[in-house]
C-alpha positions in Angstrom: 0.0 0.0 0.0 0.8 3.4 -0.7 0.1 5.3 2.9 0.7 8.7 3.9 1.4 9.3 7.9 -0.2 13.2 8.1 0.9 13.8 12.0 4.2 12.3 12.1 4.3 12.4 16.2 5.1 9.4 18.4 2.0 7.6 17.0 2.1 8.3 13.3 5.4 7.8 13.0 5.4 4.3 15.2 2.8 2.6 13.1 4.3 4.3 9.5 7.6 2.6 10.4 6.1 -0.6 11.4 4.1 -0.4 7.7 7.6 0.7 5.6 9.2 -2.2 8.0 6.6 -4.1 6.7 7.7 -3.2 2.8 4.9 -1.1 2.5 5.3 2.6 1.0 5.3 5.1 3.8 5.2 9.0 3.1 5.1 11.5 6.5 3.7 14.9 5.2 4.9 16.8 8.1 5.7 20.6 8.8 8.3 22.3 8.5 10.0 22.1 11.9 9.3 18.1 11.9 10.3 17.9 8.9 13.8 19.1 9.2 14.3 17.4 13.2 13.6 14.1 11.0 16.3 14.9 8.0 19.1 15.9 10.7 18.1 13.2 13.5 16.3 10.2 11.1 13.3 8.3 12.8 14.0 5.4 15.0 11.8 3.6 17.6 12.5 2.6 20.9 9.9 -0.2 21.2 9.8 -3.2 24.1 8.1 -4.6 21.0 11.4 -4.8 18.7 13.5 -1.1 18.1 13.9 0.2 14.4 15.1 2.4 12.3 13.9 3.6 9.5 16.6 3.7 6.7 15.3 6.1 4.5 12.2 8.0 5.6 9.9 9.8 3.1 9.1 13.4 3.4 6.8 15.7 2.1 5.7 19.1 2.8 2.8 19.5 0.3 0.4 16.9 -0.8 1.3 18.5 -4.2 4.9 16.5 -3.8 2.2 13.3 -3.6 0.8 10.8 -6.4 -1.8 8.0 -6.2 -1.9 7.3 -2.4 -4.1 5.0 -1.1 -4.5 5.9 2.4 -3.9 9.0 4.8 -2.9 7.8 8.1 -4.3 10.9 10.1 -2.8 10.7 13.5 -2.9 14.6 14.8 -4.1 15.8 18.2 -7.9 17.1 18.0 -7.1 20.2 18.5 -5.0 20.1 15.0 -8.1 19.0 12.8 -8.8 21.9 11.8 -5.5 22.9 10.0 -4.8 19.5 8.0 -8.6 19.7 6.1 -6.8 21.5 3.0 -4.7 18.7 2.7 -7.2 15.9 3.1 -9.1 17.4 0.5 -5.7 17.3 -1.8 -5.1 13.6 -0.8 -9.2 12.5 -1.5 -8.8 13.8 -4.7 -5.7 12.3 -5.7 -8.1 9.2 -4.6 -7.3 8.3 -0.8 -9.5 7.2 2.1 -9.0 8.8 5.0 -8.1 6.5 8.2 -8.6 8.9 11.4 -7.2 7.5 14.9 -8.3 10.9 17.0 -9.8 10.4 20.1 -13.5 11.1 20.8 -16.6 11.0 18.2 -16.8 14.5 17.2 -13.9 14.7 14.4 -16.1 11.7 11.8 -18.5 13.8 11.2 -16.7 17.0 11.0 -14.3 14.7 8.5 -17.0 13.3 6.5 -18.5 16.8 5.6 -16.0 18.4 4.5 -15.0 15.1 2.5 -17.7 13.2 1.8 -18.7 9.9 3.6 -17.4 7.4 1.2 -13.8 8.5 2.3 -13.7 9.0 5.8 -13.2 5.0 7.4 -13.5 4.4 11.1 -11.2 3.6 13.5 -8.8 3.7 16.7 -5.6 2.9 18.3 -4.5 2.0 21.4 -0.3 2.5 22.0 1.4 4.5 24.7 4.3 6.5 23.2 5.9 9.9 22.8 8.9 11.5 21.7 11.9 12.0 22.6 14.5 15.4 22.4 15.8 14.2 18.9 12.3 12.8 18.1 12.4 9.5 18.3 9.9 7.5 19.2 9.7 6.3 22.6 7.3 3.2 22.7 6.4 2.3 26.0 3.6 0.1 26.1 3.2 -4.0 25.6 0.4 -3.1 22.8 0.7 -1.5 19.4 -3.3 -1.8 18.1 -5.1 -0.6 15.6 -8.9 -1.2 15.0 -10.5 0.1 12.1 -13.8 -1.4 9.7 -15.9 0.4 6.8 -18.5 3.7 8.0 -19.4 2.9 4.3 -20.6 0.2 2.1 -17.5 1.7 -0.1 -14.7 0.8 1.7 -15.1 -2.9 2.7 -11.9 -3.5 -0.4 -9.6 -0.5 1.5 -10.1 -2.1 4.6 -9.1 -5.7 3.3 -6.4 -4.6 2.3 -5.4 -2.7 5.3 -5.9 -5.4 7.5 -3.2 -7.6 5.0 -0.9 -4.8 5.5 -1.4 -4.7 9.3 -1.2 -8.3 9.4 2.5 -7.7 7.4 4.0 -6.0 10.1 5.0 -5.9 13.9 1.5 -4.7 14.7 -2.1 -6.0 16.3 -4.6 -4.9 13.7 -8.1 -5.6 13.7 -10.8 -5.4 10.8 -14.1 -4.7 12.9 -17.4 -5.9 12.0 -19.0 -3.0 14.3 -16.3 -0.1 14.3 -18.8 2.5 15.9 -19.5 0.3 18.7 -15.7 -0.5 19.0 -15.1 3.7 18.6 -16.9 4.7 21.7 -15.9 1.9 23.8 -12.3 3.6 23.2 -13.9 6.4 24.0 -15.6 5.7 27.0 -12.3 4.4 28.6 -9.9 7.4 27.1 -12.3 9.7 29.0 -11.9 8.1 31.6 -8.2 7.2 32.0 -7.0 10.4 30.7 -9.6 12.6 32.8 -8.8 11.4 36.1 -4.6 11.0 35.5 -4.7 14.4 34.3 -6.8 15.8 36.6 -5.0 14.7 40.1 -1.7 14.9 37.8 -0.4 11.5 38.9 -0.1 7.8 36.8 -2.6 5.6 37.3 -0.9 3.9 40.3 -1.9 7.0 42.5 -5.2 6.5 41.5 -6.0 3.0 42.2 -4.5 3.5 45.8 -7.1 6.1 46.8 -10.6 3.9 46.5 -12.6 7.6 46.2 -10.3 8.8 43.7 -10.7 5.5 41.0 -14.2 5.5 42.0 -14.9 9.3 39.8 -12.9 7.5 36.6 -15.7 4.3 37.4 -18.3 6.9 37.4 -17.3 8.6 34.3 -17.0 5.7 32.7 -20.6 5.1 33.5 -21.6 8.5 31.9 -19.7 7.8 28.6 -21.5 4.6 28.6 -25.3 6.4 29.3 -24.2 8.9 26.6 -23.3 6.2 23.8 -26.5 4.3 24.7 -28.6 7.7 23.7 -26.6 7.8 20.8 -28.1 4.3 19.7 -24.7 2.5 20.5 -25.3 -0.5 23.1 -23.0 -0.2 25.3 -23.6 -2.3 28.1 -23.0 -2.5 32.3 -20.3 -5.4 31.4 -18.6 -2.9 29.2 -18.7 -0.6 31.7 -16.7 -3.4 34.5 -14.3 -4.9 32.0 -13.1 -0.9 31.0 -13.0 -0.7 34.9 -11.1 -3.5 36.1 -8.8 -2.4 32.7 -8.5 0.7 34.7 -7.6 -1.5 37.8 -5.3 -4.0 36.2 -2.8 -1.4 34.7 0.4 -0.9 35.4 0.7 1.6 38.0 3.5 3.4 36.2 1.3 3.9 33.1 -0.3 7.3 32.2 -2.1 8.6 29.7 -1.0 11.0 26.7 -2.8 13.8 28.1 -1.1 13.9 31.7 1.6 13.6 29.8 1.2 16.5 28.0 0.4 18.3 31.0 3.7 17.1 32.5 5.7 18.6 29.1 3.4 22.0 29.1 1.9 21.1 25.9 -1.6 22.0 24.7 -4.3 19.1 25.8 -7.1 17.1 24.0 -9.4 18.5 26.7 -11.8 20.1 24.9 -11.8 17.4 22.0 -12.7 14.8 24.3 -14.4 16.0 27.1 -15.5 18.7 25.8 -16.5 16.8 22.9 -18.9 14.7 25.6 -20.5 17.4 26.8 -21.5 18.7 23.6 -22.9 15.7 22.7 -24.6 14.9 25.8 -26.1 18.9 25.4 -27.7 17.7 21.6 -29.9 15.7 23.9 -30.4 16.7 27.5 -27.6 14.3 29.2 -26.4 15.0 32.2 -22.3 14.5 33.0 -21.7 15.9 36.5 -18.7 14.1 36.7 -17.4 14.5 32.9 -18.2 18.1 33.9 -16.2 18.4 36.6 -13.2 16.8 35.1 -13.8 18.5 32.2 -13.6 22.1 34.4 -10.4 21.3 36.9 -8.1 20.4 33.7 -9.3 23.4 31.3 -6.9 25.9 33.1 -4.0 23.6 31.9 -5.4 23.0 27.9 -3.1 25.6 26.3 0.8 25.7 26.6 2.0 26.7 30.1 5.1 28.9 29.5 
């Protein structure tokens, strides 16, 4: 496959150098400033799951510089979404699909109106990495997922294909039969473990000491599961227990992206994801109290902290 990584961070740029490991052809249409850190320092992964580096990585600048791709990795933070639309609509007319792995709900349909529903395909990951001062990336989980499946009748052929490709390289992917369904379940639990790590500021170790504290992330998970039922997704009670004893079972080292980008004084998903909740749960009279709280003690940190 022919696959363009837009969003070259630590997770983009883990799973596009598992695909070019794989022998597939990987592009990273990156900015300016990533662009040059990866000419002067290359891209390498530090990965319990097997380290490598990447002998020649693929740049572009401009999806001008970019013929007959078949898929646009799209791996930015939400808050980025905005600013790579211009270039989506390049890449969907040069005839890609668009594979988005942002957190929360909001971004598909935002995605599929500006480009049309036949190339916007569902999905999610689940990895815990970031980079490092020469940006490298720093892999530090035991799982490397991706989930995607067809939003589309379209796209059942694309996502065959994809799942080949993942099942090519040093990588869990999944085709899903029920993608939605598989979407907010992420969802529920990202809201969850990244709202109550970043919120007390503390790995998830902290918070399964203190019985009151891991009992708000059980109750948010709760909401996230009420708000997907009104939505006409069945999530279920036994849903709600296996994301909780997930919560439970971690390692109590691990933490999630966003405390970790409150640790580094970098902007936060905040308003994509729990914001994102609350706006859905306003379309239809939902309650949150406890999404809302979470949602209001980690706004003050959502932009850079100089």
């Amino acid at each position: 496959m022919k696959i363009v990584v837009l969003g070259a961070g630590a997770l983009g740029a883990y799973f596009g150098a598992r695909w070019q490991e794989a022998g597939h052809e990987v592009i990273n249409l990156v900015r300016e400033g990533r662009a040059e850190q990866i000419e002067k320092n290359g891209l390498k992964l530090h990965s319990e799951m097997g380290d490598y580096q990447v002998p020649d990585p693929v740049i572009a600048r401009s999806p001008q510089e970019i013929e007959n791709p078949d898929l646009v990795f799209l791996a930015v933070k939400g808050y980025h979404l905005h600013g790579t639309l211009d270039w989506l609509k390049a890449l969907v007319n040069k005839g890609a699909k668009v594979y988005p792995v942002l957190n929360g709900m909001e971004h598909i349909s935002i995605l599929q109106k500006e480009l049309g529903e036949e190339a916007v395909i569902g999905g999610l990951s689940y990895i815990i990495a970031t980079l490092d001062e020469a940006g490298h990336v720093v892999h530090t989980s035991p799982f490397h997922d991706l989930v995607f499946g067809p939003l589309h009748t379209s796209q059942q052929a694309i996502c065959e294909e994809l799942a080949l490709a993942c099942n090519q390289a040093n990588l869990n992917g999944t085709l899903s039969t029920n993608i939605l369904e598989d979407m907010w379940k992420k969802y529920m639990f990202i809201t969850a473990f990244s709202g109550i790590t970043t919120a007390v500021n503390q790995p998830i170790g902290v918070v399964q000491s203190y019985p009151q504290t891991i009992r708000i992330a059980e109750r948010i998970l709760v909401e996230m599961k009420d708000l997907a039922n009104a939505h006409r997704i069945g999530l279920t009670d036994a849903q709600v227990q296996q994301a909780f004893e997930r919560l439970r079972g971690l390692d109590p080292e691990m933490t999630s992206s966003m405390h970790q980008d409150r640790r580094k004084g970098l902007p936060l998903e905040v308003e994509h994801l729990h914001g994102g909740a609350l706006r859905l749960g306003s379309e239809i009279g939902l309650s949150m109290p406890y999404i809302e709280t979470i949602h209001a003690m980690i706004k003050p940190y959502e932009e850079y902290q100089q």
